[in-house]
Residue, then its C-alpha position, 0 to 999 in steps of 0.5 A: x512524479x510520474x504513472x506508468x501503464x506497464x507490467x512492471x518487469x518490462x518498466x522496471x529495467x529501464x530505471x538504474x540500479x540503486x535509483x530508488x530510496x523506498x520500494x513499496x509493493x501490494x501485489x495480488x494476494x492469491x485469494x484465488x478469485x476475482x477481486x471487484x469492486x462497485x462504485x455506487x452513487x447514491x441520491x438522498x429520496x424517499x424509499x430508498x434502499x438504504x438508510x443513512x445519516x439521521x434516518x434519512x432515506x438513500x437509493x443506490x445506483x451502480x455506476x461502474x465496477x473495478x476488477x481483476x483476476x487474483x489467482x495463480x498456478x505457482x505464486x511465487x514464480x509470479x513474484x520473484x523477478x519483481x522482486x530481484x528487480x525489487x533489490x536491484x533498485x534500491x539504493x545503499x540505504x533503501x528499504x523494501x516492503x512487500x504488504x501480503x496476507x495469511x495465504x502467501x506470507x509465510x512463502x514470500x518471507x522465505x523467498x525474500x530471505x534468499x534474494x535479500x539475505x536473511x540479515x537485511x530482514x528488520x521487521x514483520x508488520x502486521x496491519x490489523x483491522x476489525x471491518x467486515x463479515x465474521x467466519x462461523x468454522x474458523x477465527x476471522x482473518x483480520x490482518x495483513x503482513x508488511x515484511x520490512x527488509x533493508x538494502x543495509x541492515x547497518x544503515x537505514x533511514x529509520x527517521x524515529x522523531x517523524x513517527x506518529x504518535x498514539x495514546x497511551x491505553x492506561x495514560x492515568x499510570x505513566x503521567x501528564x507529559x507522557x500521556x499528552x506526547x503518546x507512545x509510538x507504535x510496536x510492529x502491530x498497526x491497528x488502523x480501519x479499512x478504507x471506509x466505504x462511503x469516505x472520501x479517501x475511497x476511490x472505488x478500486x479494489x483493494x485500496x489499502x488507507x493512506x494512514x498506513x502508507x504515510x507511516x511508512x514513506x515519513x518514516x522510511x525515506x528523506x524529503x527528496x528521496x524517491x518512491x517506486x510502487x510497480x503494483x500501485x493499484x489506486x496510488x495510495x503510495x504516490x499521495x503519501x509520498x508527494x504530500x509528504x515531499x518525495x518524488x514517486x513512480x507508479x506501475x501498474x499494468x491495469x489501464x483502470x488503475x492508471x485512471x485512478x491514479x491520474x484522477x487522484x493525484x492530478x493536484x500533482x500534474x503527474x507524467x503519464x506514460x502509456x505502455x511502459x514508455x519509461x524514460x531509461x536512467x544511466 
């Protein structure tokens, strides 16, 4: 695998058209403000600030913080060459899908119509959580959106018998042998955030939680098969895809990000590239 430090639009042309089998994107949502993230040690002792495991007593230390800036005049402009770069570089039977929220999706689901073709669209995911503050003047927003649009709507790698199975609400009414094999999901994914004080949380904001993206790499691409993420953040989508035996390049343009991902996925002795010195294909 490899990490390229590079704004994906001078990275990606580098690569052949039809050279990657998955493409999976979480850009800024547009939430018109800074997006930050703290990282805190925190050190078990009397009078501390916060309260933890069993009672016992914590004090909190920040010790970094992560961010960037999440606004933009004209979305979309924004977006769109990274998305044709998108199409360009996905293979015959390659999937693309773009993770939004509320606030731009019902504009890029147009947008993806015109570059894709309203036929290549599969699915509308929704990624529901239940984490966080609740709003007084309007129904909390608890979800993302993960549009789904295939290179070939005809032919797909969909790997159906790779999907994880989840238990059943009522299992009394549909049997032992169904209630102990689960069901699959719908296009509804409960799954919680990134926990705070978990293992998995590498202090960048926005990390989106492995479960997700293991869904979609096990079940969307083949062993062998190649993943491209040119927003990848804190390298969610290259963990998914090395464990799970594909090949991954990540882009990201922010050098904290790049160090995230280089300290994550150093068990796989990734290729870091500095300023988009992306190998070209042929």
């Amino acid at each position: 695998m490899n990490i390229n430090l590079g704004d994906c639009l001078a990275v990606t042309p580098k690569f052949a058209s039809g050279s990657f089998d998955l493409i999976y994107i979480d850009p800024p949502f547009n939430t018109g403000r800074t997006q930050s993230r703290k990282r805190l040690k925190t050190t078990r002792a009397d009078g501390g600030d916060r309260t933890g495991f069993q009672g016992h007593r914590y004090r909190t230390e920040v010790v970094g913080e992560m961010a960037y800036e999440d606004a933009f005049d004209d979305y979309l402009a924004v977006l769109e060459p990274g998305l044709r770069e998108a199409r360009r570089l996905l293979s015959g039977r390659g999937s693309f899908f773009l993770h939004i929220d509320y606030r731009e999706a019902h504009y890029c689901k147009v947008l993806l119509d015109r570059i894709f073709g309203r036929a290549s669209f599969i699915n509308e995911i929704i990624w529901a959580y239940d984490y966080g503050a609740r709003s007084k003047s309007r129904w909390s927003a608890k979800h993302d959106t993960i549009f789904w649009y295939a290179a070939d709507p005809d032919n797909y790698t969909y790997r159906y018998d790779d999907i994880d199975r989840i238990p059943y609400m009522a299992p009394g009414l549909v049997g032992p042998e169904k209630a102990r094999r689960g069901k699959t999901p719908t296009d509804v994914w409960w799954q919680t955030i990134v926990s705070p004080n978990g293992k998995e949380k590498t202090g960048y904001p926005t990390q989106k939680p492995i479960a997700i993206l293991n869904r979609i790499v096990k079940v969307h691409s083949n062993p062998g098969d190649r993943v491209l993420d040119f927003f990848a953040g804190s390298g969610t989508t290259g963990e998914a895809a090395i464990r799970n035996g594909r090949n991954a390049v990540l882009i990201d343009n922010n050098p904290e990000a790049v160090q995230v991902m280089a300290k994550r996925l150093a068990f796989a002795k990734p290729d870091i590239r500095m300023g988009g010195a992306a190998k070209s294909e042929t």
